[in-house]
Each structure stands twice: as C-alpha cells, then as structure tokens.
Residue, then its C-alpha position, 0 to 999 in steps of 0.5 A: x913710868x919715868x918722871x920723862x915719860x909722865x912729861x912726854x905723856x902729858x905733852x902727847x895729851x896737850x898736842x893730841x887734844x885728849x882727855x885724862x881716863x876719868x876711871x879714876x873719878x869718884x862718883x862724887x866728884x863726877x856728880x858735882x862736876x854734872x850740877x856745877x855744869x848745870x848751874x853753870x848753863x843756867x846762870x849764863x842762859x839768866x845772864x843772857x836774858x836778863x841783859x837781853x830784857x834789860x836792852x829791850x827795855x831801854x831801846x825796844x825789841x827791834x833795835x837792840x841786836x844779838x851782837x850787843x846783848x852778846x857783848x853786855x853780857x860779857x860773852x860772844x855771839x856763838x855763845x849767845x847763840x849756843x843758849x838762844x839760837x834766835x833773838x825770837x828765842x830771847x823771848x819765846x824759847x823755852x829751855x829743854x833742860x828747864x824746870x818746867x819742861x823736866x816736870x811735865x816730862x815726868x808728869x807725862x812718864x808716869x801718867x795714868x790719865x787717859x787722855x791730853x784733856x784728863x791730864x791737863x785738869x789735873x796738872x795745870x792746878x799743880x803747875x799753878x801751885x808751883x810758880x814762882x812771883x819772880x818766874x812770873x814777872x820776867x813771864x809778865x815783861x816777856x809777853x808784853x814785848x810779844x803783844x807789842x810786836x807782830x813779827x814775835x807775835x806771829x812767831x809764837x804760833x809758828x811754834x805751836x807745831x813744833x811744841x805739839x809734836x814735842x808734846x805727842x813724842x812724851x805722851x806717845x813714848x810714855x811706859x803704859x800703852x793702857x792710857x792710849x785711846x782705844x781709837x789709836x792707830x799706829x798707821x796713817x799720814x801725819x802721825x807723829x812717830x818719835x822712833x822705833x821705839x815710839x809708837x805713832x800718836x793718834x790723830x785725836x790725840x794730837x789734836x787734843x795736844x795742839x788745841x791745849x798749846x792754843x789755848x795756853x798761848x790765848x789764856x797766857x796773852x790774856x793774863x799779860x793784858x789784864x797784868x797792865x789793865x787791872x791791879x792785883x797779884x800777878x798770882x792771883x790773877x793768873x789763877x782766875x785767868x786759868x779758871x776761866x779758861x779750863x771752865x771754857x774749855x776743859x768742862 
C-alpha cells in the first residue's frame, strides 16, 4: 500500500469509528491490556466509593446526591452510574466482577457438597479466613449507614430475591448433577431455570439458598451493632459473631 493509501485508510477508520485488526496483537499484550482494564475498573469503582463514604460521612445519606459524589470523584454521572446504577448500590451493591463473588462462583463450580447448608459449613470458615481489616472497615462503616436509614434498610432485603436466585443459577449450573438432592425436580412454578443449559433448582434448594441470604444479612447487621457497642478486633469479632450463628442455625 502507497503512503496515500495507509493515509486514506487511516482516515476511512477515524471516519468510520472502526477499529485496527488486532490478529497482530501478542497474547501478551492482549493479556496486559485485560488486567490493566480490570484494574482500571477497580480503581474508578474504589474511587467512587470512597468519595461516596467520604460525602455520606460529612452531610448524611440522604443529603448527599449521585450528581455531587460524580463531580468530587472528578468523573460524570453516566460513569457513576456505569459502576453504581443506584445511589442504594453505593452501598448495598456488591460488584459481580468482585473477589468475593468470583470465589464463590468457583466454589460453587467445583462442589462436592450435597446441599446449600453443607456448603455453607464448609465455605464460610475459608470466606472468614480470607478477609481483609481493611474490607471490613469500609464492611463496618457501610452497614452502619443501612442501620441508620430505613428506606436502605428496607432496600437490603428487597435484594435478597435477586441474590438468591443469583445464587440458585451457580448452584444449578454447576458441572455435577450427583450433589443435586434426590427430590429435585426439573418442573414446577417458581423454579429457578437460568437457561437451556441450567436445569431448574429445586424448591428445598432455594429455600436453603434464601434462608442462608437472611441469615448473613441478620449475622452481618449484628456484628455492625456490636462493632459500635463492644471494643475489640473487628476480625475477632466477626468470627465470634458467625459462630454463634452457624451453632444457631447450621447445627
């Protein structure tokens, strides 16, 4: 191709809007690019939140708007809404691309327990053990803003649906049909289908899944309480705090 014909190409593609081929891109630079990207995602969402806590700190939930928390975070509203797409999400949402979630998705992928119970007992100990202090003061301040507000309040168990057939999709989805209960049924109103290739989830199965979301919300806004009443590590805390909740309701 002549020099004028790479120029009108060039100009084609900046007119056009189209990208370059990337069949020349090197598996790793196609790899850096994806975790630079995904870093990037999770500065700008830390950056949100941050400002966000920061606001709701100072002036209170209800005073501070998504269009004041955009511009302190140097950024527009469609991007905050891009990351948040509520200001309930500020601090109730819970990222899909998170670590935790992607840990409890392969968790659940690569189950061998026979039931939601059985695997909570198992997982919870491992989930506990790999908590951050920093995760949970920014856990901590969070769910202080919930206690104290009603509407956020109510909002948090309006999800509890949303999260549990979350849940039941990776649990019915997972690559072993020998864990499913001998009483699951792959018919019935209200069964939780994610796709041809997900077989519905079982009643007592979800109920399982639902009844453990109450139960983390309770145990959570438990540990929040006695974070501002009783003095020790958050950690700590927590831990004792499960415990008395899975010797409750797991045993």
């Amino acid at each position: 191709m002549t020099e004028n014909g790479a120029e009108q190409g060039e100009d084609a593609r900046r007119t056009t809007g189209r990208q370059p081929s990337q069949r020349g891109v090197s598996v790793k630079a196609a790899v850096a690019r994806t975790r630079w990207q995904r870093r990037k995602r999770m500065e700008t969402r830390r950056t949100i939140r941050d400002t966000a806590m920061r606001l709701f700190g100072e002036y209170g939930y209800d005073a501070v708007t998504t269009q004041r928390i955009a511009a302190e975070a140097g950024m527009s509203q469609i991007t905050l809404f891009r990351y948040f797409p509520s200001k309930e999400d500020l601090i109730i949402g819970l990222p899909a691309d998170g670590e935790l979630f992607v840990d409890l998705k392969r968790e659940l992928m690569t189950r061998t327990d026979a039931s939601p119970i059985a695997f909570a007992r198992r997982v919870i100990p491992q989930i506990l053990g790999s908590v951050e202090s920093e995760q949970l003061e920014d856990l901590a301040a969070r769910l202080r803003i919930v206690r104290s507000n009603e509407a956020l309040l109510a909002a948090l168990y309006a999800r509890v649906p949303l999260w549990t057939s979350a849940v039941a999709r990776a649990w019915g989805s997972a690559d072993s049909t020998a864990v499913m209960p001998s009483s699951a049924s792959a018919v019935g109103d209200g069964s939780v289908d994610g796709g041809d290739d997900v077989p519905p989830v079982d009643f007592t199965v979800r109920l399982s899944i639902s009844c453990l979301i109450d139960c983390t919300i309770e145990t959570l806004l438990e540990w929040s309480h006695r974070c501002d009443t009783e003095q020790g590590d958050k950690a700590d805390l927590l831990v004792s705090v499960v415990s008395e909740a899975m010797t409750t309701v797991l045993h």
